[in-house]
DOKOL-649263 format. One line per 8 residues: number of its first residue (from 0); their letters; for each residue x, y, z of C-alpha. Coordinates in Angstrom, 3 decimals. Example, Ala and Ser with C-alpha at 12.3 -4.5 7.8 and 13.67 -1.06 7.14 Angstrom:
BEGIN
0 = as = 12.300 -4.500 7.800; 13.670 -1.060 7.140
//
This chain:
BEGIN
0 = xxxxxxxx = -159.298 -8.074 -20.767; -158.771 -8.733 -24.217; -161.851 -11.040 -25.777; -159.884 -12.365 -28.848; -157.520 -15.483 -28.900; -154.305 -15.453 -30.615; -152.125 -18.099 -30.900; -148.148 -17.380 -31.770
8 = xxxxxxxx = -145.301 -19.236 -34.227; -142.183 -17.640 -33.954; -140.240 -17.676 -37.005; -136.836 -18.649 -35.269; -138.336 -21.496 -33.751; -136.477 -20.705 -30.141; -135.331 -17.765 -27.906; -132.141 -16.680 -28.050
16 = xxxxxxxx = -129.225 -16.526 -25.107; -127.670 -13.737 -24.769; -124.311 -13.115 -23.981; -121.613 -9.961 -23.709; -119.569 -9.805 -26.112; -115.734 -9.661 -25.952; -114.253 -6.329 -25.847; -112.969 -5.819 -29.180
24 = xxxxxxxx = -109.616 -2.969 -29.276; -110.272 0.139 -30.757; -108.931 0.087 -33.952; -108.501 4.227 -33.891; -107.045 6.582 -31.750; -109.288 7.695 -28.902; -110.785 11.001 -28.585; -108.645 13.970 -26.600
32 = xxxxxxxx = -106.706 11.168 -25.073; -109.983 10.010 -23.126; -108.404 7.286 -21.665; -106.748 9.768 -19.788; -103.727 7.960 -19.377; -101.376 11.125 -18.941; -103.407 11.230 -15.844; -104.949 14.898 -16.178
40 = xxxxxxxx = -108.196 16.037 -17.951; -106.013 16.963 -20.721; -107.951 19.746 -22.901; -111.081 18.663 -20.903; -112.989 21.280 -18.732; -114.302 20.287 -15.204; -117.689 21.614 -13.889; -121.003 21.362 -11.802
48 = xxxxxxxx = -123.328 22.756 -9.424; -123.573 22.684 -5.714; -120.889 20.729 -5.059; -120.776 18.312 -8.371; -117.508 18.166 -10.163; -115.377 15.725 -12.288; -111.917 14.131 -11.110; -109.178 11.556 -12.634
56 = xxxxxxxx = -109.523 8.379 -10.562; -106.557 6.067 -10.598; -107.296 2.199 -10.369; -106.266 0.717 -7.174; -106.982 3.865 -5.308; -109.876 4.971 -3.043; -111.739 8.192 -5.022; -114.678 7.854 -2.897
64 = xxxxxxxx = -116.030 7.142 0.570; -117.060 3.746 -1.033; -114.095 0.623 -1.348; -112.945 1.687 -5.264; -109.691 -0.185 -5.045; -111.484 -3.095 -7.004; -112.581 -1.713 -10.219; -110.770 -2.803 -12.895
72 = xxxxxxxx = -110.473 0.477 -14.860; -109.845 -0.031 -19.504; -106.194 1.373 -18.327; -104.664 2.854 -15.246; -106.882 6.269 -15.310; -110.484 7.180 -16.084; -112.490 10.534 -15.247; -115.574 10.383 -13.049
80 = xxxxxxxx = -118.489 12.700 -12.601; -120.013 13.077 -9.461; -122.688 14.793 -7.509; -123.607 15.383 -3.586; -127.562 14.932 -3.261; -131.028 15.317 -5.246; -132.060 17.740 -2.298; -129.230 20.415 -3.338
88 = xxxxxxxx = -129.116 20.430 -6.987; -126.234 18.800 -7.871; -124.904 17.804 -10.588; -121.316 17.702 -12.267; -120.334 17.837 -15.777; -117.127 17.189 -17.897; -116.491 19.130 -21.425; -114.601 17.969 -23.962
96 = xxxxxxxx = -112.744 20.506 -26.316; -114.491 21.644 -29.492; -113.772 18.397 -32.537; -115.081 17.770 -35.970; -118.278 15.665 -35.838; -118.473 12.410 -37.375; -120.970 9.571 -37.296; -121.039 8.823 -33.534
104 = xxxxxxxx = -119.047 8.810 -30.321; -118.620 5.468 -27.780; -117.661 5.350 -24.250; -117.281 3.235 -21.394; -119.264 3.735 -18.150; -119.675 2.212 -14.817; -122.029 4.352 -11.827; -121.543 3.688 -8.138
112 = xxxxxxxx = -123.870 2.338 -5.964; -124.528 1.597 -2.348; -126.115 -1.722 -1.109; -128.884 -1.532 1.152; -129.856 1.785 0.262; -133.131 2.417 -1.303; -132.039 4.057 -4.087; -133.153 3.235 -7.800
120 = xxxxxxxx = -131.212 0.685 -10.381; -130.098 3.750 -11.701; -129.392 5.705 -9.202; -128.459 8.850 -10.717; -129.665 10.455 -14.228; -127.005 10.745 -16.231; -126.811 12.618 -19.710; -124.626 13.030 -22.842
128 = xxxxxxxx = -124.741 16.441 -24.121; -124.063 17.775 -27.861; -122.958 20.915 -27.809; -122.298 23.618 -30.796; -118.491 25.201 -30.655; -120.500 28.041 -28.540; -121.387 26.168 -26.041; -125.429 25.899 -26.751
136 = xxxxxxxx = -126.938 22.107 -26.041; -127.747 20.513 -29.489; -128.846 17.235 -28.380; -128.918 15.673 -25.176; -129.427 11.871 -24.555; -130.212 10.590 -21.520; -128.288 7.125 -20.385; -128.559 4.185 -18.163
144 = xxxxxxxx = -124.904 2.843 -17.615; -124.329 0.057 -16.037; -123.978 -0.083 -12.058; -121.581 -1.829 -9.141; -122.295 -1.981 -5.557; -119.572 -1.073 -3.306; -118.891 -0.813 0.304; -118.545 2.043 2.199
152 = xxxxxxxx = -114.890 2.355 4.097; -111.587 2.144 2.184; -109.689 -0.974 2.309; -112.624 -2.587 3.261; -114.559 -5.035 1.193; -113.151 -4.161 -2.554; -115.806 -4.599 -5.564; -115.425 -4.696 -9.405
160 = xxxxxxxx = -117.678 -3.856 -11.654; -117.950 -4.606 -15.725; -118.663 -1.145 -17.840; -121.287 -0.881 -20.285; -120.050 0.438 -23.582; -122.702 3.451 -25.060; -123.002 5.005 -28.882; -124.549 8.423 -29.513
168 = xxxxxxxx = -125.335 9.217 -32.876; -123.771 12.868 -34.112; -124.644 11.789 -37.888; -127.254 14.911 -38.140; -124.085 17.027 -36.936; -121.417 15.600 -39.250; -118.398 17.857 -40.274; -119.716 20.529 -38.110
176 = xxxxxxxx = -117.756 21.427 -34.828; -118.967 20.144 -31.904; -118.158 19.514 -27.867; -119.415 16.557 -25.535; -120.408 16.715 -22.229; -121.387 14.260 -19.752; -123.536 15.451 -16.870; -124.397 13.264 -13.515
184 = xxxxxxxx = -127.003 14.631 -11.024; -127.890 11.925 -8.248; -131.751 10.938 -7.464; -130.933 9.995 -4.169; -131.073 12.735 -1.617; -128.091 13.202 0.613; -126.065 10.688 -1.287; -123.606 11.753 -4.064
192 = xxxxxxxx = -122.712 8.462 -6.001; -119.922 9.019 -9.326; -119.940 7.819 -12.803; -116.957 6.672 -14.081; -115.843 7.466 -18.029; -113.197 6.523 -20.013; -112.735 5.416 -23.942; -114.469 8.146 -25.819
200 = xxxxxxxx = -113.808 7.388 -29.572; -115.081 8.858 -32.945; -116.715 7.337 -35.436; -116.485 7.695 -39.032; -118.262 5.803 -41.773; -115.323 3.296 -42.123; -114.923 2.393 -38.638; -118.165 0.277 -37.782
208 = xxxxxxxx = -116.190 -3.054 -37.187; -114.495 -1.250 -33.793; -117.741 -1.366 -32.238; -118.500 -5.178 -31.924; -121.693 -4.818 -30.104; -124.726 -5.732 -32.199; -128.272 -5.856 -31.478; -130.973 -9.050 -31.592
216 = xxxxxxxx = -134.238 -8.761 -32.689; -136.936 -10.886 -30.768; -140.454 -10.366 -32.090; -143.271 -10.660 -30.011; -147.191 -10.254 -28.892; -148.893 -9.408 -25.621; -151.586 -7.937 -23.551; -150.500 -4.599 -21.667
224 = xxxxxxxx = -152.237 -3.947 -18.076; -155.156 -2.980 -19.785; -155.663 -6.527 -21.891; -155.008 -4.130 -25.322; -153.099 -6.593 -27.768; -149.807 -5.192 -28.758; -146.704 -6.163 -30.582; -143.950 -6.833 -28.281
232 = xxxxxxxx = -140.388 -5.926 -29.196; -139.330 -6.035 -25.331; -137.368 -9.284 -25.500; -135.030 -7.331 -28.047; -131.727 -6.633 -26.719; -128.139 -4.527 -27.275; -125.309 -6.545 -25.356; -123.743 -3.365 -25.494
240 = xxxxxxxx = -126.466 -1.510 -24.035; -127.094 0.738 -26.975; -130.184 2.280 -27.105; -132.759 0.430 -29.965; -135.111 1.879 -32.195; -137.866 -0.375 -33.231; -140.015 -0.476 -36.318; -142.210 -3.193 -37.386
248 = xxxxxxxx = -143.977 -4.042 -40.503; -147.027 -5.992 -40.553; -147.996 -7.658 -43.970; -150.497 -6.079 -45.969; -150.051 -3.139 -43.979; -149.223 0.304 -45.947; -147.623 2.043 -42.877; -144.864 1.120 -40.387
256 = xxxxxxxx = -145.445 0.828 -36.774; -142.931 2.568 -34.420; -142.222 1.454 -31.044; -141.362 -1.279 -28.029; -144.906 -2.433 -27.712; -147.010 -0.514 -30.892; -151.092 -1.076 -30.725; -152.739 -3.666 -33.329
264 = xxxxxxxx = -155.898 -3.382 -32.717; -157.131 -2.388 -35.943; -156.000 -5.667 -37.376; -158.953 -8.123 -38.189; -159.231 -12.396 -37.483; -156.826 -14.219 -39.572; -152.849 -15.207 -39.999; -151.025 -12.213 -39.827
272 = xxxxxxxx = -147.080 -11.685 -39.857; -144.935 -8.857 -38.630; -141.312 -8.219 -39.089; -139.840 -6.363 -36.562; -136.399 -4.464 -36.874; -133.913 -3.466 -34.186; -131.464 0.026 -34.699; -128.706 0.794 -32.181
280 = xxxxxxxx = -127.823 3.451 -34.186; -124.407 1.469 -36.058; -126.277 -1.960 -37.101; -130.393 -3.714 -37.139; -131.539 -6.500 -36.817; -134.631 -8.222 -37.209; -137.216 -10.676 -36.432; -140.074 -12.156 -37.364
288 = xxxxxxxx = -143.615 -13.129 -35.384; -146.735 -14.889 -37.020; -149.876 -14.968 -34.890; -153.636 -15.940 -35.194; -156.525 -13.999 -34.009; -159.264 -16.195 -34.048; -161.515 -13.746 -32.790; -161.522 -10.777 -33.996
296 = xxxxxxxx = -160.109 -7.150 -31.781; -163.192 -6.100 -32.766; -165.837 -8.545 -33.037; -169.550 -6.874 -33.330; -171.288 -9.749 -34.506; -171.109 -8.523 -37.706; -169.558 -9.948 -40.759; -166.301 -8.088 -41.224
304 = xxxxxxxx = -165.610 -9.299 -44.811; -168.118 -6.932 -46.290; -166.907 -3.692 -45.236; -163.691 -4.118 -45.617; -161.531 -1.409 -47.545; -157.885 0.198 -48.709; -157.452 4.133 -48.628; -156.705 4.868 -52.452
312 = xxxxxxxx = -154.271 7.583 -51.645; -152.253 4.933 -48.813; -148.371 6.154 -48.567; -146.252 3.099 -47.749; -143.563 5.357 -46.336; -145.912 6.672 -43.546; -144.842 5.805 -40.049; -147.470 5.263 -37.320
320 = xxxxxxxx = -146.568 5.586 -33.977; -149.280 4.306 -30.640; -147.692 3.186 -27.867; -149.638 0.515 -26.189; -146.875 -0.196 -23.288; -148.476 -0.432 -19.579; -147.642 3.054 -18.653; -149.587 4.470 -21.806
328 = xxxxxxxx = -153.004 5.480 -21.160; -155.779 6.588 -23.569; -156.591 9.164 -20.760; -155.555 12.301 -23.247; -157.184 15.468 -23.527; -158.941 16.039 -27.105; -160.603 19.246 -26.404; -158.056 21.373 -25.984
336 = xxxxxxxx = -158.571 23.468 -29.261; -162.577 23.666 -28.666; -164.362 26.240 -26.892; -167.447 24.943 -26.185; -168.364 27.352 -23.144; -171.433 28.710 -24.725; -171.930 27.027 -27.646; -175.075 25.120 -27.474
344 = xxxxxxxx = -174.361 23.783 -30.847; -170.830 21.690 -29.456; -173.526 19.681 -27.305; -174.839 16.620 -28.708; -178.613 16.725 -29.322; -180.007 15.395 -26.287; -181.417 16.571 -22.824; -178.669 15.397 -20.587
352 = xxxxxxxx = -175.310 14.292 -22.312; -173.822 13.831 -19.227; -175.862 11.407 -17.512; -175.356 8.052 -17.411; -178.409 6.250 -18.234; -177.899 8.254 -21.418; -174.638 6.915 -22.397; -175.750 3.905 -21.568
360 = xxxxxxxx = -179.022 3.816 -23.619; -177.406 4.937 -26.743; -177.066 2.412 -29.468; -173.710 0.919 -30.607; -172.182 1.665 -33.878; -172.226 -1.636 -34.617; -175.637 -1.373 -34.926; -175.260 0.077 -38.078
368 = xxxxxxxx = -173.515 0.001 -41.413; -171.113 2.458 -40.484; -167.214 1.815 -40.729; -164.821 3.124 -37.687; -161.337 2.433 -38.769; -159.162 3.644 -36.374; -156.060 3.486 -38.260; -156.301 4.347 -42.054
376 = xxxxxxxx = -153.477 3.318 -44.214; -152.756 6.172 -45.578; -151.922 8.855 -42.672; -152.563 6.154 -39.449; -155.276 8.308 -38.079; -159.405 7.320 -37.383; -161.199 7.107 -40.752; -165.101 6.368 -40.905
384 = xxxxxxxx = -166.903 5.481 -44.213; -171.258 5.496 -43.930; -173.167 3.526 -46.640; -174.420 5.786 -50.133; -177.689 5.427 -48.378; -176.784 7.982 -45.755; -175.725 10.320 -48.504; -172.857 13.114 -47.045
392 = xxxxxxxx = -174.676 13.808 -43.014; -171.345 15.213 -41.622; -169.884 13.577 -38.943; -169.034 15.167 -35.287; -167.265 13.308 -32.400; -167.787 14.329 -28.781; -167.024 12.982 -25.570; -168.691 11.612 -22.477
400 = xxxxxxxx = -169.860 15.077 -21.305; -170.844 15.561 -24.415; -168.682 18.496 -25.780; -167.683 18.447 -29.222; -164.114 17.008 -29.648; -163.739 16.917 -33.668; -165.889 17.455 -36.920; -164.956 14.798 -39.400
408 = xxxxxxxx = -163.007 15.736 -42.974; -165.323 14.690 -45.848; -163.126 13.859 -48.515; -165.208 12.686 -51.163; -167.333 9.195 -51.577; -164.401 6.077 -52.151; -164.333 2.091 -51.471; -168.443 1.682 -52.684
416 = xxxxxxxx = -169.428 4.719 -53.186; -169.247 5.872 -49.471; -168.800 8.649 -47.780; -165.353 9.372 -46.326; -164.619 10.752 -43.105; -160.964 11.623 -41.923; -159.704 12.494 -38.486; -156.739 14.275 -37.236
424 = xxxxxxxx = -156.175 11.004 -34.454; -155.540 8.116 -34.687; -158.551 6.057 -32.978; -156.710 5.505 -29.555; -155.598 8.850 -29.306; -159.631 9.449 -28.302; -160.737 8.805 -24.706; -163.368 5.894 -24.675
432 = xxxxxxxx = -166.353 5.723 -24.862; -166.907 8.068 -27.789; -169.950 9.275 -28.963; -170.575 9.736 -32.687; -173.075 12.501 -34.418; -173.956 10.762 -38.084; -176.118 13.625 -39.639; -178.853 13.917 -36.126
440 = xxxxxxxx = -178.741 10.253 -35.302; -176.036 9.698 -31.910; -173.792 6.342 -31.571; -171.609 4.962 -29.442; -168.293 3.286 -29.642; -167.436 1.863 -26.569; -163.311 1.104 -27.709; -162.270 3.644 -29.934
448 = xxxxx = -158.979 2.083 -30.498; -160.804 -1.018 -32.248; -162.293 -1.455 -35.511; -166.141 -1.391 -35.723; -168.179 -2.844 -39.214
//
């Protein structure tokens, strides 16, 4: 687990309840009559495979083998996708007729579900498609719409559900001719379930206010699975289910961090702050977190103070993106472009790299005056820096087996006249323990995602 001790102040001083926001009218007209009031698809194409297809469902009426006759629908008509089972490849689409891009399109959605099956919370994957005026997919975002249990039998044991409103950016496709599709396929096998549409608008630049879902912010820091200290953005939260985009900004920092739950643990003891902002693709929002490490990520014993340093050529535009959530794992391959087959000089300089009592017995690099940043301001990959008494030995990195992963980029002696090492990785990216080859001398660094001085 995680050795150092942090202790959290949040900015806004308490958490904030969330609630759904009223259903604002559209203030403009909705796309190819959506709605699908006139009751037909009206310019839009029905398709699928193996047995998946689209339909107009009428509120009050059974469309299913489920009890529909409770679902409120936004009018008296909507269109629903459906599909007959995972095991046969189904899936069913709906196409709308070619239209001039803008900024974005919203919808409405609501997905079937059956209680007491084992199915997942979203129990079918569902898909927005882009496509060009020929027909080619452009962009395709995958959705989780929101879900209502109903009974099986008509007339039975009626159930309504509330739809989840959705935006998908087309801003990268604006004034170009376009199509939208919406795709089900179910993950359950033998069970079809349906996804109900309706209330596809465009958006231009000037009509942001018909979209009254906005996002909040909520800034946080944890310990994933693994006890790796993380910034936490999972609190965060679109009422109107929107996907978010998160990017944080720690101070001091000459880089942004991208992600949910982005690594920190290059950062060293002290007060730190981090503002973390929220993008559902119309409107952010943001947040702020201040936290204390009294103990430093990377505490070696030594003094940290003395080798601490700035990259001269840092870029405060550059993004960094490490994803420290609990499915991550540092469990990567590095050697991919290395053919080490035959190469006795891709071994490290020792009898039996591979054994144990080896790895083991060599020493740390905190041993020496050597600094392993693993995220450098200026790109966010591993930099390492060795004393002017080492002079310019050429650094190589290898693995547990010991084959050669990377050579080190000397880039000239900076920050006290030391030698300058850059990687193509940032630290984490590198499977742990890592070995590292200063001139003929071996070290190890036991977490390669944390500092060592």
């Amino acid at each position: 687990m995680f050795n150092g001790i942090y202790k959290l102040k949040h900015l806004r001083n308490a958490f904030i309840a969330l609630a759904l926001l009223p259903q604002a009218a559209f203030s403009v007209t909705p796309l190819f009559d959506l709605g699908f009031e006139s009751g037909t698809f009206g310019g839009w194409q029905p398709g699928g495979n193996n047995g998946g297809t689209a339909a107009i469902a009428v509120e009050g009426e059974c469309f299913s083998v489920t009890d529909t006759t409770g679902i409120d629908l936004p009018g008296n008509y909507a269109a629903f996708i459906r599909s007959v089972g995972a095991d046969a490849n189904s899936f069913g689409t709906l196409t709308s007729p070619t239209f001039n891009a803008g900024i974005g399109v919203s919808f409405r959605a609501l997905t079937e579900r059956i209680p007491g099956k084992k199915v997942p919370v979203m129990p079918v994957d569902f898909a927005v498609n882009i496509l060009g005026s020929e027909g080619a997919v452009l962009k395709s975002v995958g959705l989780q719409t929101a879900v209502v249990d109903l009974n099986v039998g008509c007339l039975g044991d009626p159930a309504n559900g509330a739809f989840s409103t959705h935006f998908v950016s087309t801003r990268e496709f604006e004034g170009q001719q376009i199509r939208i599709q919406f795709k089900q396929g179910t993950k359950t096998p033998g069970r079809g379930y349906f996804t109900l549409v309706d209330e596809l608008t465009r958006f231009d630049n000037g009509d942001r206010q018909v979209l009254p879902y906005r996002p909040v912010a909520v800034a946080g820091v944890s310990e994933n699975n693994a006890g790796t200290l993380r910034l936490d953005g999972s609190i965060s939260s679109d009422p109107g289910a929107l996907a978010l985009q998160y990017e944080w900004r720690v101070r001091n920092d000459l880089f942004i961090r991208e992600g949910e739950f982005p690594c920190i643990g290059d950062l060293e003891t002290g007060n730190h702050q981090a503002t973390l902002t929220v993008n559902n693709g119309l409107y952010t929002d943001t947040d702020e977190i201040v936290f204390v490490i009294t103990e430093s990520v990377t505490s070696t014993g030594n003094d940290s103070s003395t080798n601490d340093f700035t990259d001269d050529s840092a870029d405060k535009d550059s993004a960094f993106t490490l994803d420290c959530s609990d499915s991550s794992t540092d469990d990567t391959s590095t050697t991919d472009s290395v053919d080490s087959t035959n190469d006795s000089n891709n071994s490290m300089d020792n009898s039996d790299p591979g054994d144990d009592s080896f790895r083991q017995n060599t020493p740390r690099l905190s041993t020496t005056a050597v600094v392993w940043k693993p995220i450098s301001e200026s790109n966010g990959k591993l930099v390492v820096l060795t004393p002017t008494s080492f002079g310019t030995p050429g650094i190589r990195l290898f693995n547990g087996s010991g084959i050669l992963i990377e050579e080190g980029d000397y880039v000239g002696h900076t920050n006290g006249n030391r030698a300058t090492y850059r990687f193509n990785r940032p630290g984490a990216a590198y499977q742990s323990p890592v070995f590292i080859q200063i001139g003929n001398d071996n070290y190890r660094v036991d977490s390669a995602a944390n500092r060592v001085n």
